[in-house]
N, C-alpha and C positions, 0 to 999 in steps of 0.2 A: 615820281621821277627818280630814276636810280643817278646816283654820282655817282663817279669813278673816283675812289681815293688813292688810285697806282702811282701819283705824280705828289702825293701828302707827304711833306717832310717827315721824316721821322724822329722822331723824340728821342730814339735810342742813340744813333747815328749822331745827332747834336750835340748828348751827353759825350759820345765818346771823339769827338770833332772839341769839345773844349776840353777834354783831359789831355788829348792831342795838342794843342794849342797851349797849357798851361808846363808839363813834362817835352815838350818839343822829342823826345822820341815815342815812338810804339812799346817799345817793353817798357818806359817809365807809366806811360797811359796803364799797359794793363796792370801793370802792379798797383795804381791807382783805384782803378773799377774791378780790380778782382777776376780779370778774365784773360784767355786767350793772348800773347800776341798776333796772333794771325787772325782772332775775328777782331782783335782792333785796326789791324789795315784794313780787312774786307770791310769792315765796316765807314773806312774813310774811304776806299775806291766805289761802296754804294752810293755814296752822298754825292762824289764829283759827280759820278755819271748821271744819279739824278739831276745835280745844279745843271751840269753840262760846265761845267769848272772845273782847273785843277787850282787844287786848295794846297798843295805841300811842295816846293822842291828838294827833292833826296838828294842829300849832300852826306856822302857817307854815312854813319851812323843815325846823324842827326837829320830832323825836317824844317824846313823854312819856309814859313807862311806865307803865300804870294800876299800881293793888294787884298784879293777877292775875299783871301783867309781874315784880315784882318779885319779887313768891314762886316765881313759876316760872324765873328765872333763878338763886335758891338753891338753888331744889331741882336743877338741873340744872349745877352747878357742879360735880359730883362726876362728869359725864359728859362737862363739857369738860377736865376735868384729865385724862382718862382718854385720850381725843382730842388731846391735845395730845401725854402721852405716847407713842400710839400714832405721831404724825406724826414724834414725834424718832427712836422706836424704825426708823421705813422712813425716816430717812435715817441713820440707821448702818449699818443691814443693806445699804443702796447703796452706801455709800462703804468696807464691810467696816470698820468699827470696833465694830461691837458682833457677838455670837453666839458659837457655839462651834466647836471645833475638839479634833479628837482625833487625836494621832500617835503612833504603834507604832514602835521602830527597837530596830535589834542596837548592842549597845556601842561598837561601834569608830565608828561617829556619832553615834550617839545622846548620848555621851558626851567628842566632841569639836567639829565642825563646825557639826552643828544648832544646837547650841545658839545660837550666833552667828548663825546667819541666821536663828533666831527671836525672836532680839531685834532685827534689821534689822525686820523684817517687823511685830513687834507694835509697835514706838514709833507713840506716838498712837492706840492702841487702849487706851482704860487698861479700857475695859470686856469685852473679847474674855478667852471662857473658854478657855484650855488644860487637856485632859488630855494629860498626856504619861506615855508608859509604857516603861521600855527593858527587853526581854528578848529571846530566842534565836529564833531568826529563826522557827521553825517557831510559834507563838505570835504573833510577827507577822503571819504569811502570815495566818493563822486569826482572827486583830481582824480584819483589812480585809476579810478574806474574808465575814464575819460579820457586817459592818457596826459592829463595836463601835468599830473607826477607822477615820478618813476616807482617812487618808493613812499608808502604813508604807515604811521608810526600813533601806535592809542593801546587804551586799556580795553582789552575785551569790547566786543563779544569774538570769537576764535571763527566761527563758520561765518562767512563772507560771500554771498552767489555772486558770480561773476569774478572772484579775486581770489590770487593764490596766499595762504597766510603761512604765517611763520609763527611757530608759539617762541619768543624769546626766554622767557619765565614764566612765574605768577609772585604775584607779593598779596603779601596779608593787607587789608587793611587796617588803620590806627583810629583811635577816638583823639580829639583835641579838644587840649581843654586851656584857662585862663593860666598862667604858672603861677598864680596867687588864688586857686580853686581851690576847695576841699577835694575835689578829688584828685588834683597836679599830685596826693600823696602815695594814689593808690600804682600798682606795676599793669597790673589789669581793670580795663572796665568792661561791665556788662549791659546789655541792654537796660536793667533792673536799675542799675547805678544813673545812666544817662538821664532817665525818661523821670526823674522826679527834678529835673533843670531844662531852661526854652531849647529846645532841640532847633539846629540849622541843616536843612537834609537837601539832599543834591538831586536836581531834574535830572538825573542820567542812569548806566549803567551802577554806576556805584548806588545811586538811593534807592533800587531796587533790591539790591544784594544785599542795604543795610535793613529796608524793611522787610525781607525773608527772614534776617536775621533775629530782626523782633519777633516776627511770628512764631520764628522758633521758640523762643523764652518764652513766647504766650504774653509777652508786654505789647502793649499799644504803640504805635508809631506815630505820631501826632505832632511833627515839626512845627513848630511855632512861625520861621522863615525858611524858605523855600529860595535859593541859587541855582546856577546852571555849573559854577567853575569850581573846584576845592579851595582854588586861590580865595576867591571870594569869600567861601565860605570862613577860612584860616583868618581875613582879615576883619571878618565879622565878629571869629571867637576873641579877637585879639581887642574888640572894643566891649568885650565886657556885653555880646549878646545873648551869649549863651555856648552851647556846645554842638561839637559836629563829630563825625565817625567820613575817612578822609582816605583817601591813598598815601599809602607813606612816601612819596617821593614829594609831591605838594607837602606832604608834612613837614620834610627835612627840609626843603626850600623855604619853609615858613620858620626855621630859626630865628631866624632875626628881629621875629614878632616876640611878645612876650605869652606865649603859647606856651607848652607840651605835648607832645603825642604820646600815647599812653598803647599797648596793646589789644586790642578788641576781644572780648570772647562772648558767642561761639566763633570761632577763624572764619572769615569769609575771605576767602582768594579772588583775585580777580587776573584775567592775562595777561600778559603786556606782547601785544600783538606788530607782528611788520607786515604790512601785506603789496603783491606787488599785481598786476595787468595775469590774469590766465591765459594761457596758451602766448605767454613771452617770456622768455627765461631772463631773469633779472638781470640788467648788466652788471660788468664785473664789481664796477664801484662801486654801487648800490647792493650787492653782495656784501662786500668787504663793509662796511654801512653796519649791515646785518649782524653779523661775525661778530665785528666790535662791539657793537652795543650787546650782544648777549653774555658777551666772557665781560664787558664791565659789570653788568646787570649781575651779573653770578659770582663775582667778584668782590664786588662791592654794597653790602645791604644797606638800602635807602638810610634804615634807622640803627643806630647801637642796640644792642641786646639791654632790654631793661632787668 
C-alpha cells in the first residue's frame, strides 16, 4: 500500500514556526536558523496553508501569534526538545564525546598500559560508554572477530585471518627473578643462568618464544610449573618458587612484588598488537585508541635501562 505523505508536517517548517514564535519577527528567526528572510516567511505561509490556519497577525514589523500559534507551539514543544537534543547528540558524535566503545585485551595491557591511554583519550567525554573486557587472547580474537568489540588489544602473534592488525611496537622480553636471588645481581640472564633454578613457563605465545630461545642456547627447557598469565607467573616468583622469563609490562606491573626483572639474552621480541573487524574501517575513537597507546608504548619503556 503506497501512503501519501503530501499532507506530513514538516519538521523544517516547525523548526522555523518556533524560531518565528520565540524572535516574534522573520529577520530575527532567520538570523537565528542561519537562513533567508524570505525562506523563513515562505516557510510559515507553507505551514498555514498546510494546517489551513493562519498562525501570525502582521502588525508592522512585528508578528502576533493567533490562539492557533500558541496552542500549536505547546503542542510541539515536545518535538523541539527532542530536536534540540538530537542537534547536541550529532555534535558529540563529531567531536567523538558522546557513543560507545568496546575493547577486548590479554592481561599483560589490558591490565597495565591501556588503562592509561584510555583515560588520555576519554577526558572530556564524560558521556562515552566503555565496555571493557580483559581475558586470553583467543576470546579476544573471537569479540572483534564477531563484532562484539570494536577494538582488541594482546601481545602477538601480528597475522590475524579475518582481522585488520596494527603493529603498535615490539618489547623485549624480561626474566624474573626473587629480589633476594643470586641472580637479582646479574644486568643479564641467560637461558644457561635460569635453567639450573625451578623454571615457571607460560602456556602461551610468550612460552613458545621462551622455549625457541632455549633452543637456541642448546639448554633444555624443563619448567618445573606451567601458568597460563605472566601475572601468575610474577606472583609465583614472588613466593620463592622459582623463576620465569615475562613481558615486561607484567614485569613492571609486578613492582610491588618483591621480584626483579632482569634483561633476557638471546632478545626475544614479542608485538604488542591492536587489531580491528576487516573490511571496517576502525571508528574514529577506536583510532585515536590506537594512536595513543602507540606514542605511549614508544614513549614510555615498560622497564628502566638496567
Amino acid at each position: 500500500m503506497r501512503i501519501d505523505r503530501r499532507n506530513d508536517l514538516s519538521l523544517r517548517h516547525l523548526e522555523v514556526f518556533g524560531a518565528v514564535m520565540e524572535h516574534r519577527t522573520t529577520v530575527g528567526a532567520a538570523e537565528h536558523l542561519g537562513i533567508s528572510q524570505p525562506a523563513v516567511s515562505n516557510a510559515i505561509r507553507a505551514l498555514e496553508r498546510q494546517l489551513g490556519l493562519a498562525l501570525f497577525e502582521r502588525i508592522g514589523r512585528r508578528l502576533r501569534p493567533t490562539e492557533e500559534a500558541l496552542l500549536l507551539v505547546q503542542e510541539s514543544e515536545p518535538i523541539f526538545a527532542m530536536l534540540r537534543a538530537l542537534e547536541e547528540e550529532v555534535r558529540d558524535l563529531k567531536h567523538a564525546r558522546t557513543g560507545r566503545l568496546r575493547i577486548a585485551a590479554t592481561p599483560p595491557l589490558g591490565h597495565t598500559v591501556l588503562p592509561h591511554a584510555l583515560r588520555e583519550v576519554l577526558a572530556g567525554r564524560d558521556r562515552m560508554q566503555l565496555r571493557y573486557s580483559v581475558q586470553r587472547i583467543g576470546l579476544v580474537l573471537q569479540a572483534v572477530e564477531s563484532g562484539a568489540a570494536d577494538l582488541g588489544v594482546f601481545l602477538g602473534p601480528l597475522q590475524n585471518p579475518g582481522l585488520t592488525s596494527h603493529l603498535l611496537t615490539e618489547a623485549e622480553l624480561v626474566a624474573v627473578v626473587p629480589r633476594d636471588h643470586p641472580l637479582a645481581a646479574r644486568a643479564v640472564l641467560t637461558p644457561s643462568d635460569l635453567a639450573d633454578h625451578p623454571l615457571i613457563g607460560l602456556e602461551t605465545t610468550i612460552g613458545k618464544q621462551v622455549t625457541a630461545a632455549f633452543a637456541t642456547a642448546g639448554v633444555p627447557y624443563l619448567p618445573r610449573i606451567e601458568t597460563r598469565y605472566g601475572q601468575t607467573a610474577c606472583a609465583l616468583v614472588n613466593a620463592g618458587l622459582g623463576v620465569s622469563v615475562v613481558d615486561p609490562y607484567t614485569a613492571a606491573a609486578a613492582s610491588g612484588l618483591a621480584v626483579v626483572a632482569r634483561r633476557f639474552a638471546p632478545v626475544s621480541r614479542i608485538a604488542v598488537i591492536a587489531v580491528t573487524r576487516s573490511g571496517n574501517s576502525a571508528t574514529s575513537l577506536a583510532a585515536q585508541v590506537i594512536e595513543t597507546l602507540r606514542r605511549r608504548l614508544h614513549a614510555t619503556p615498560p622497564l628502566p635501562r638496567l
